[in-house]
C-alpha positions in Angstrom: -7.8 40.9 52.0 -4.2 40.7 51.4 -3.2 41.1 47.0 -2.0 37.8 46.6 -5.8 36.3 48.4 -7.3 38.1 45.3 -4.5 37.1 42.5 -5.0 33.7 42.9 -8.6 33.2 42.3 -8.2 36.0 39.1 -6.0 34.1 37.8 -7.7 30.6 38.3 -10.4 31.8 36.5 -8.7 33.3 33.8 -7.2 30.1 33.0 -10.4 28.2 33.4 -12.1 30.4 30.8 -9.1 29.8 28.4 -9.5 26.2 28.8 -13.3 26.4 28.1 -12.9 28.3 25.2 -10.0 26.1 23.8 -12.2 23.2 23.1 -15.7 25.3 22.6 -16.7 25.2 26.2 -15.4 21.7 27.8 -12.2 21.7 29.4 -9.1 20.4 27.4 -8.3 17.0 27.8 -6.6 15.5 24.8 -3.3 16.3 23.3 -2.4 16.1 19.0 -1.5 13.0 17.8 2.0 12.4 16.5 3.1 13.9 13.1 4.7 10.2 12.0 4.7 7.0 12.9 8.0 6.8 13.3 9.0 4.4 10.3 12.6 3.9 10.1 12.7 4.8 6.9 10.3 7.5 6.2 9.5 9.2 9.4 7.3 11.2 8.6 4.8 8.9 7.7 1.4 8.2 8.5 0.0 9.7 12.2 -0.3 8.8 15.2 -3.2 9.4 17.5 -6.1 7.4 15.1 -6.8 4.7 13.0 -8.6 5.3 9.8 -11.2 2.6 9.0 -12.9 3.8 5.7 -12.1 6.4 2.8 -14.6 7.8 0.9 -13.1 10.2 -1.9 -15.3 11.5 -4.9 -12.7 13.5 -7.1 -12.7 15.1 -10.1 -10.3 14.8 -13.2 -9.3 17.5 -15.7 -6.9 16.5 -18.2 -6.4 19.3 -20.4 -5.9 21.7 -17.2 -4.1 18.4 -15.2 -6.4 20.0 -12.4 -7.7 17.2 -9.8 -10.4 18.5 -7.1 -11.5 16.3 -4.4 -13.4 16.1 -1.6 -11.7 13.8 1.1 -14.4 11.6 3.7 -12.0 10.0 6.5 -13.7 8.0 8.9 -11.4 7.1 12.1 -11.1 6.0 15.1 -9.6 7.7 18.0 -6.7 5.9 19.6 -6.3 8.6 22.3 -7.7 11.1 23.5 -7.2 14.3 20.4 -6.7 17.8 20.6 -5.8 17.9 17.1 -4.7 15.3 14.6 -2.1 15.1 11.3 -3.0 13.9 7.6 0.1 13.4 4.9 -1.3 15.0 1.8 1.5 16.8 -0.5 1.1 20.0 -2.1 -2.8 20.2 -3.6 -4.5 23.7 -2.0 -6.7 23.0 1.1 -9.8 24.9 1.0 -11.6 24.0 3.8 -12.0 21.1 6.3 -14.2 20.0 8.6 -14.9 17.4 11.8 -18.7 16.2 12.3 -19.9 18.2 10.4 -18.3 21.5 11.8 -15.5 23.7 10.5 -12.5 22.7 12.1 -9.0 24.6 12.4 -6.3 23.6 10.3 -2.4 24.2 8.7 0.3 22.7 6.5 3.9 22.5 7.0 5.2 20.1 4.2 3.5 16.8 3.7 1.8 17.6 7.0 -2.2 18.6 7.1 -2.6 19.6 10.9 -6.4 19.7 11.5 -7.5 21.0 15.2 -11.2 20.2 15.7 -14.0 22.3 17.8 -13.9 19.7 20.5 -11.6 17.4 21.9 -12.1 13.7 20.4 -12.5 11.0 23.2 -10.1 8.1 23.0 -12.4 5.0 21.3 -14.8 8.1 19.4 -15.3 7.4 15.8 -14.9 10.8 14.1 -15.8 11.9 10.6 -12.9 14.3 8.8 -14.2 16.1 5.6 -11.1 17.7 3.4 -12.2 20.1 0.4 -8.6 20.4 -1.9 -7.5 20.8 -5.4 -5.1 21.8 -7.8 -2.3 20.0 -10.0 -0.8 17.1 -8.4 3.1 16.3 -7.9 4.7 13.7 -9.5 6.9 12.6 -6.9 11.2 11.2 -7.3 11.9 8.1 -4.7 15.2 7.6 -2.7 15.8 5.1 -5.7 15.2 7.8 -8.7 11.9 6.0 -9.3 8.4 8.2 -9.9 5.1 7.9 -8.4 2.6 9.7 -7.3 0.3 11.3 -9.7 1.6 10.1 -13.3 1.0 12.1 -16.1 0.0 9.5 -19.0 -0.2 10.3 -22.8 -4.3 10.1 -22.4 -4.6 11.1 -18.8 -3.2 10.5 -15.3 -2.4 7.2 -13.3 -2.1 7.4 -9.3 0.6 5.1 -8.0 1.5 5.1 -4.3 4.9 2.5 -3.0 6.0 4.0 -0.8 4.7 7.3 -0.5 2.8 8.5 -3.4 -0.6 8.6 -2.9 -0.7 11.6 -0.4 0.0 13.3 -3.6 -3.9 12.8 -4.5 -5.7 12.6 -1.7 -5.4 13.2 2.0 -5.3 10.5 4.4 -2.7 8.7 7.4 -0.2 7.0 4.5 1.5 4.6 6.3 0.7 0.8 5.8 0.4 -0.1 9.0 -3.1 1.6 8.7 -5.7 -0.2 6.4 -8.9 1.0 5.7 -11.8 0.3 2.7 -12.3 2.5 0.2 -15.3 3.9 -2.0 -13.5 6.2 -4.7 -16.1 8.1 -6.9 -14.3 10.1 -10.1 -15.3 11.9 -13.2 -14.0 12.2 -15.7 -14.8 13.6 -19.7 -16.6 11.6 -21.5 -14.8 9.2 -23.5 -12.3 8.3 -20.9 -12.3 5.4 -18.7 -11.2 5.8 -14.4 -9.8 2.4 -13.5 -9.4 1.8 -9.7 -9.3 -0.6 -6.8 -12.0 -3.3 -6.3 -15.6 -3.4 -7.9 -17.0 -0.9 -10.1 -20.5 -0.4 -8.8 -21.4 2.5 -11.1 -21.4 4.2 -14.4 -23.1 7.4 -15.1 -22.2 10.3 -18.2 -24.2 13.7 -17.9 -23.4 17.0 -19.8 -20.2 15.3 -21.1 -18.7 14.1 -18.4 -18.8 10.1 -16.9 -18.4 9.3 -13.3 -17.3 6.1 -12.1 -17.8 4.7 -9.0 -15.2 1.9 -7.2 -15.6 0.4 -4.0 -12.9 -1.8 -2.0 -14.5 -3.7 0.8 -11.7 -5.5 2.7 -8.8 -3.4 3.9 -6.0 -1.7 2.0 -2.8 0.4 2.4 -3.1 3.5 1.1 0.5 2.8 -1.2 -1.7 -0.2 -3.0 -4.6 2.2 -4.0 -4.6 3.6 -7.9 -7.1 5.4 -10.0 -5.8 5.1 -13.7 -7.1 7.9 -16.1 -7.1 7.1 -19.9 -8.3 5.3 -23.0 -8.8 1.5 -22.2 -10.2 -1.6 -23.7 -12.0 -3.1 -20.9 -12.3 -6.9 -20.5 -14.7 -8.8 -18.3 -15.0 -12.1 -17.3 -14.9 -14.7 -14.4 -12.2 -17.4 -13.4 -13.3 -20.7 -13.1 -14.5 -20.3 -9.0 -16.8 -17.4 -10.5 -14.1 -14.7 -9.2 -14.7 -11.7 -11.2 -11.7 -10.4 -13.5 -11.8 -6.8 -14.9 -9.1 -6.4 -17.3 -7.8 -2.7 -18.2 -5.3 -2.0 -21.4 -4.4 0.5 -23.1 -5.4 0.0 -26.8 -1.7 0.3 -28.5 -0.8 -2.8 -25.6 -4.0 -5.1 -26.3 -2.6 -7.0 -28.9 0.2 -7.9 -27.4 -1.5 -8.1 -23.5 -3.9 -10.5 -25.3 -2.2 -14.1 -24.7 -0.4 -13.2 -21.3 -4.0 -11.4 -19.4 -5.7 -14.8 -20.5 -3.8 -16.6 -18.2 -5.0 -14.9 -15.0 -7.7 -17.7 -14.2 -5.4 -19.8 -14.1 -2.7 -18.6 -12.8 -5.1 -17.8 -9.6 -6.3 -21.5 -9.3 -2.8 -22.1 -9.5 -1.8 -19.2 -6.6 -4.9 -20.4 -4.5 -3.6 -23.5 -4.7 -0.1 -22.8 -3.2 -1.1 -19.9 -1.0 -4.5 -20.4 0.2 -7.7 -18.8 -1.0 -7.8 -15.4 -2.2 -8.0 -12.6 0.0 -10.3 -10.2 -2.3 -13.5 -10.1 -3.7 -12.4 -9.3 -7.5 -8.9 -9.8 -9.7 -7.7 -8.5 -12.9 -4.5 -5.7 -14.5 -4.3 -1.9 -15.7 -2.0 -2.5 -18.7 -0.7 1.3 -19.8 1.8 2.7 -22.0 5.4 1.8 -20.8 6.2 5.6 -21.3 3.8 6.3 -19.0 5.1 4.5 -15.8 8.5 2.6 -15.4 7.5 -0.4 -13.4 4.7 -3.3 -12.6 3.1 -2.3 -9.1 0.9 -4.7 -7.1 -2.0 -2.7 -6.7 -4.6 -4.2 -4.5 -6.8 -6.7 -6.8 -5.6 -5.1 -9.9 -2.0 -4.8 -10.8 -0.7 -1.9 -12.7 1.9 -3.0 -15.8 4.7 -0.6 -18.0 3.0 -2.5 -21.1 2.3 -6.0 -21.7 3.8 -8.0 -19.1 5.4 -11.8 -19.3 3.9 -14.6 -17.3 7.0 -14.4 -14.6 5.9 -10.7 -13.6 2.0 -11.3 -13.7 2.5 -14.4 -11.4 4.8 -12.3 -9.2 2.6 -9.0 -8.9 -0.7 -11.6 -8.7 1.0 -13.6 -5.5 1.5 -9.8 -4.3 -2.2 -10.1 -3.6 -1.7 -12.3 -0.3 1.8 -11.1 0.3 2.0 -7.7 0.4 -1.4 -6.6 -0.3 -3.7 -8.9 2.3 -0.7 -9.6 4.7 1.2 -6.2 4.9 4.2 -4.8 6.6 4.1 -3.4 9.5 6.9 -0.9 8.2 8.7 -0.5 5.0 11.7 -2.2 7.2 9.5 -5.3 6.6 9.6 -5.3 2.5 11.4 -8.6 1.7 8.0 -10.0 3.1 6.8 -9.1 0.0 9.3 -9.3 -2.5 10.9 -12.3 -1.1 7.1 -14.2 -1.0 6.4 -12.6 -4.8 9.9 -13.5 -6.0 9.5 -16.9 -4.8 6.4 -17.5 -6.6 7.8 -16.7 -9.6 10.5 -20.0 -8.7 7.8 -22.3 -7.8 6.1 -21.3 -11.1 8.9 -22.3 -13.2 9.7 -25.3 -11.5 5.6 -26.3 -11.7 5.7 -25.1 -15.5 8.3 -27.0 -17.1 11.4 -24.4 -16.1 14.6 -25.0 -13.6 13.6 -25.7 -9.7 13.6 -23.4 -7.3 16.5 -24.9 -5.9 18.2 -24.6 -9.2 17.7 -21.1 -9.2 18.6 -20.8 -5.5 21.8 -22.3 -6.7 22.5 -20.4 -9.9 22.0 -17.6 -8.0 24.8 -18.2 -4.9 27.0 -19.4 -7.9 26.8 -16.2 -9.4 25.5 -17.7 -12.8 22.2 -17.0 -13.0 20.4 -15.6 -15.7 18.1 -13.5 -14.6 19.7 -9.7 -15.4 21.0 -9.2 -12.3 24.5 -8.7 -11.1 24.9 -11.6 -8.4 27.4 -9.5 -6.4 24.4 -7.2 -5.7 22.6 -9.8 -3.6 24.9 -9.9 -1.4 25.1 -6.1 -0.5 22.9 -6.2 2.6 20.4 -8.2 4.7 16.9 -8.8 3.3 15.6 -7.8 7.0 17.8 -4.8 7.0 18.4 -2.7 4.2 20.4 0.3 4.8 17.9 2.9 3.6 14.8 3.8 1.8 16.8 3.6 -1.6 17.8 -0.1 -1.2 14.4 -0.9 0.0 13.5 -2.4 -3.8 17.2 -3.5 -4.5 17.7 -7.2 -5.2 18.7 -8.5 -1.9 14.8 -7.7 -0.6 13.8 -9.6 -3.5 16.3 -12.5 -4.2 17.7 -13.2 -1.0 14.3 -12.4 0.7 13.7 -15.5 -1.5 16.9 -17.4 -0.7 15.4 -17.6 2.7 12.2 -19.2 2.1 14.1 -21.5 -0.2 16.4 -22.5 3.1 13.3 -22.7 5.4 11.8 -25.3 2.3 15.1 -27.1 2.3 14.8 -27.6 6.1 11.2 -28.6 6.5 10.5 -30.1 3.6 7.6 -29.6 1.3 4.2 -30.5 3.5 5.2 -28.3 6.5 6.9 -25.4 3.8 3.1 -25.3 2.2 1.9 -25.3 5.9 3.8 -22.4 7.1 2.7 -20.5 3.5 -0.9 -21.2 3.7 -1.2 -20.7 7.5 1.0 -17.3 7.1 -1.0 -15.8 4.7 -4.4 -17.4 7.0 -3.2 -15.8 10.1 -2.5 -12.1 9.3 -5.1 -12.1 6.5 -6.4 -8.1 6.2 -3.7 -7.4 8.8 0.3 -6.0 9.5 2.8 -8.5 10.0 6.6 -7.9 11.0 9.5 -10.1 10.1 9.7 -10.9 13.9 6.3 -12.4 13.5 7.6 -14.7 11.0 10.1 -15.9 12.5 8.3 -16.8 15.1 5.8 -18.2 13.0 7.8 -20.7 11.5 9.4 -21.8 14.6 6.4 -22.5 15.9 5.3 -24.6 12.7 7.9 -26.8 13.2 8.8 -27.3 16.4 12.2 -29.3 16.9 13.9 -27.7 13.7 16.6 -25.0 14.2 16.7 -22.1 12.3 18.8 -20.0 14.1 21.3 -20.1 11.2 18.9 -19.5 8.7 17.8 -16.1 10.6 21.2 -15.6 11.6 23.1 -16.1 8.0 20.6 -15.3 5.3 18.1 -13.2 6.9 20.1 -10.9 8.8 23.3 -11.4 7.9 26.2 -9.5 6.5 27.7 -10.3 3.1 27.4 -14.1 1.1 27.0 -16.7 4.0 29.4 -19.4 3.8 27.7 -22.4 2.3 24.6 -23.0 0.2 
């Protein structure tokens, strides 16, 4: 037999046996999901490859050490067919990991957590990813010189997330395009409170420590999830559909949180009202220290405050709760869909309570006399739709002029078919992403027969201050 006759099959079966043995004795067909999502503004972000449907994290909190340990439960869905899979989670130290209930390989590079499982996951599997990790989390600098992150507070530690904090305390596929529910267990010493997301569904202290257990039933995105660490005065009650409010504050704010937090139930009859029922199951605000964080943040049923906040920003970080929250972007491209819905709240709150209309404001604000502390000219500096970069992504044009758009759309439909589109927008992508494309669309289809073209064209995408009012 000639040497090549005997080559061939030698080296067929060589690479036969490599392929068995690559995937524990089945031959290899998947390939690793993508390392991002491709968001054009951070990247790196979230994975490709899977969707996550349900976190399950049960940490543990040290103050005096700052030491957080945590055990990670993912539960996901495979979009493809996986080889191996990425999860953001930044600095911490890994100590083990496993997939259905077998050790699985794994590596970091960065903010990346590559995890190669014993077997190939079939596309449409649900899979089960168990991380072990500790150590001291990072407090993380934005594009805009903002922190977030894991906080360190005078009394202990609040998690914060937009846009990409919270793979500083827990692994996971952070991008909001991927929602999931949550059950987050932590303890804590005895004496401190853990505030989180949702219901609190259990309350237990032995040898000195208390655990807390929070579960979040309808879906969230990762950068609205929190866990605040400290001395609070809790506050229970319902609002006047039986909605349960739980009220956190730290006890140097509570006097002066007093007056404003009692105006949650009605501020949600009034939101539900406007904007359609409530997309969650439970309301309420973590009031801390304003040392300890430097901005409100619209954390999914319970909005986190630098101190006691004003009735403006509680009725802008509440209407958060269907825009932004319930109805999310499908990339941080897509912000001004909540900062332009939230912003406009806060107009139609005024103009319901006694203060100037929203067209007033809309006004004040082309005029350049507003008097709000913003400069005017800043508006001005970009698109809402399109904001250069991940540091302008919270600059006022996502906010004001995101506003000055639904203000136009108001103008040009008029009030029945404005509540219409607002209602029905926050009805139709309830629980899921939306893109600014989608609303466009959205409207037009609302009201057939009107043009917006130059609505899109001058205020939502346009360059620099559109000709007329």
């Amino acid at each position: 037999m000639p040497r090549s006759s005997v080559a061939a099959p030698f080296a067929l079966a060589l690479a036969l046996v490599a392929g068995l043995t690559a995937c524990g004795g089945e031959a290899v067909h998947g390939k690793p999901g993508t390392a991002g999502v491709g968001d054009p503004y951070f990247p790196k972000m979230g994975n490709g490859g899977y969707d996550v449907t349900h976190y399950g994290l049960t940490l543990s909190y040290d103050p005096g050490h700052k030491r957080l340990t945590g055990t990670a439960e993912i539960t996901a869905r495979a979009l493809q067919d996986l080889s191996a899979f990425h999860l953001d989670l930044l600095g911490l130290r890994v100590s083990d990991v496993e997939v259905e209930g077998r050790a699985a390989g794994w590596s970091r590079a960065g903010q990346e957590l590559t995890v190669r499982p014993r077997h190939d996951l079939d596309q449409g599997e649900t899979f089960t990813t168990k991380v072990r990790y500790s150590g001291v989390p990072r407090t993380i600098t934005d594009a805009d010189a903002s922190k977030e992150g894991w906080l360190r507070t005078a009394d202990g530690a609040l998690g914060l997330g937009e846009p990409t904090g919270s793979m500083a305390w827990f692994p996971g596929d952070h991008h909001p395009s991927d929602k999931a529910s949550y059950d987050i267990t932590i303890t804590v010493p005895k004496g401190l409170q853990a505030v989180s997301n949702g219901e609190l569904t259990s309350e237990s202290t032995k040898d000195g420590r208390t655990t807390y257990a929070w579960h979040t039933a309808e879906p969230m995105a990762s950068y609205v999830a929190t866990l605040a660490i400290g001395h609070y005065d809790i506050t229970r009650s319902k609002a006047r559909n039986g909605l349960p409010v739980y009220v956190a504050v730290d006890p140097e704010q509570k006097r002066a949180s007093e007056k404003v937090l009692g105006r949650i139930p009605g501020i949600m009859d009034w939101e539900e009202y406007n904007f359609g029922p409530y997309p969650f199951s439970s309301t309420g605000a973590i009031v801390d220290r304003p040392d300890d964080v430097g901005y409100a943040l619209e954390t999914q049923t319970r909005p986190v405050f630098p101190g006691a906040p004003d009735t403006v920003t509680l009725v802008h970080e509440l209407a958060h709760q269907w825009f932004g929250d319930s109805v999310t972007p499908r990339s941080w491209r897509d912000m001004w869909l909540n900062e332009g819905f939230a912003t406009y709240a806060e107009w139609l709150w005024q103009e319901d309570h006694g203060g100037d209309s929203a067209q007033k404001i809309f006004d004040s604000l082309y005029k350049g006399d507003y008097y709000e502390p913003v400069d005017s000219s800043e508006i001005w500096a970009f698109p809402p739709a399109d904001p250069p970069g991940p540091a302008q992504i919270s600059d006022p044009p996502v906010y004001y002029r995101g506003a000055m758009v639904l203000q136009k759309i108001r103008q040009l439909v008029g009030d029945d078919t404005f509540y219409d589109i607002v209602q029905g927008w926050a009805a139709a992508h309830r629980h899921a992403n939306a893109d600014t494309a989608e609303f466009t669309a959205y409207v037009e289809k609302a009201a057939p027969g009107k043009d917006f073209s130059g609505i899109w064209k001058d205020w939502l995408y346009g360059k620099g201050k559109p000709a007329h009012p």
